[in-house]
C-alpha positions as CSV (number, residue, x, y, z in Angstrom):
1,X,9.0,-25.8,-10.4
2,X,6.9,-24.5,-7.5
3,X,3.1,-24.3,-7.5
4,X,1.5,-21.5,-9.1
5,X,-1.6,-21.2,-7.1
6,X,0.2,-21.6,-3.7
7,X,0.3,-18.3,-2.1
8,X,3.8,-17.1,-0.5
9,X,3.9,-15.5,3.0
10,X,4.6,-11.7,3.2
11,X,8.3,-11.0,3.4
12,X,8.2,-7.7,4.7
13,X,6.2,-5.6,7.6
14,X,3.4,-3.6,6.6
15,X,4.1,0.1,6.9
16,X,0.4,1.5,7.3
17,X,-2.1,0.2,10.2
18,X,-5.8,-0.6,9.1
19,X,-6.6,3.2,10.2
20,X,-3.6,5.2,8.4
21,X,-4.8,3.2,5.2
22,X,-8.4,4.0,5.6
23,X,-7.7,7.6,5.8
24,X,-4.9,7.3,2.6
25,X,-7.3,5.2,0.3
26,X,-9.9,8.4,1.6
27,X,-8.0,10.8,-0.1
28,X,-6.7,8.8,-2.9
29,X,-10.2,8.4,-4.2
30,X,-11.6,12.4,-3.1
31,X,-8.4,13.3,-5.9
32,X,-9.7,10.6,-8.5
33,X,-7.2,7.8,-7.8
34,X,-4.1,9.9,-8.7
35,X,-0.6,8.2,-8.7
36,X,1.4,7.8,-5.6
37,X,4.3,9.9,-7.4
38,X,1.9,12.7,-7.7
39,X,-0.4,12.4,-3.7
40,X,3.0,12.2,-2.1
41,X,4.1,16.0,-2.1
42,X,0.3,17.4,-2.2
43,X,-0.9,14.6,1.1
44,X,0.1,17.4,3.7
45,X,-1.9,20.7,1.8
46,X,-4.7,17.9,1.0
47,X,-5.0,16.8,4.4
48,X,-5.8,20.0,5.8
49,X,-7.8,21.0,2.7
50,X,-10.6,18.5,3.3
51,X,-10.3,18.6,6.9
52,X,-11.6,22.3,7.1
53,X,-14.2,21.2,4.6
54,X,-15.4,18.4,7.0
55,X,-14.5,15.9,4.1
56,X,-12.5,13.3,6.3
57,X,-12.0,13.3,9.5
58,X,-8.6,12.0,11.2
59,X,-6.9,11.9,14.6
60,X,-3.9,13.1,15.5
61,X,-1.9,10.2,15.7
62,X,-3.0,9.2,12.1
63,X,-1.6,12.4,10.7
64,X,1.4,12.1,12.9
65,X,1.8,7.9,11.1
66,X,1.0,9.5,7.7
67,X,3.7,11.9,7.7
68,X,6.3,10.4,9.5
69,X,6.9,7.7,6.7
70,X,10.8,7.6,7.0
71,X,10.6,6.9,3.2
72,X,9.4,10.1,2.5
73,X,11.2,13.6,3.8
74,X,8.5,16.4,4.0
């Protein structure tokens, strides 16, 4: 039996930088904390929806990192 309260190193890369998750916990909370199954095929429309309405603000290269998830096809 291992210890409980030891903590176990992370196995696997993370797939978001700091920024990228910034900008996706942003717009998780703007649409009340909806479910990943449900952000996923709205994210693009969203994006561009609060970005003409000066709600977030995001560079290029975020947008670019949040929609080339190889997980996802768009």
């Amino acid at each position: 039996m291992g210890d409980i309260g030891k903590r176990h190193k992370r196995q696997r890369q993370r797939i978001y930088c700091d920024d990228v998750l910034r900008a996706l916990k942003q717009i998780w909370v703007i649409m009340d904390c909806i479910c990943g199954k449900r952000i996923r095929p709205m994210l693009k429309e969203m994006l561009s929806i609060l970005q003409r309405h000066k709600e977030i603000k995001v560079t290029r290269e975020i947008k670019k990192k949040l929609f080339t998830d190889k997980r996802f096809n768009y």
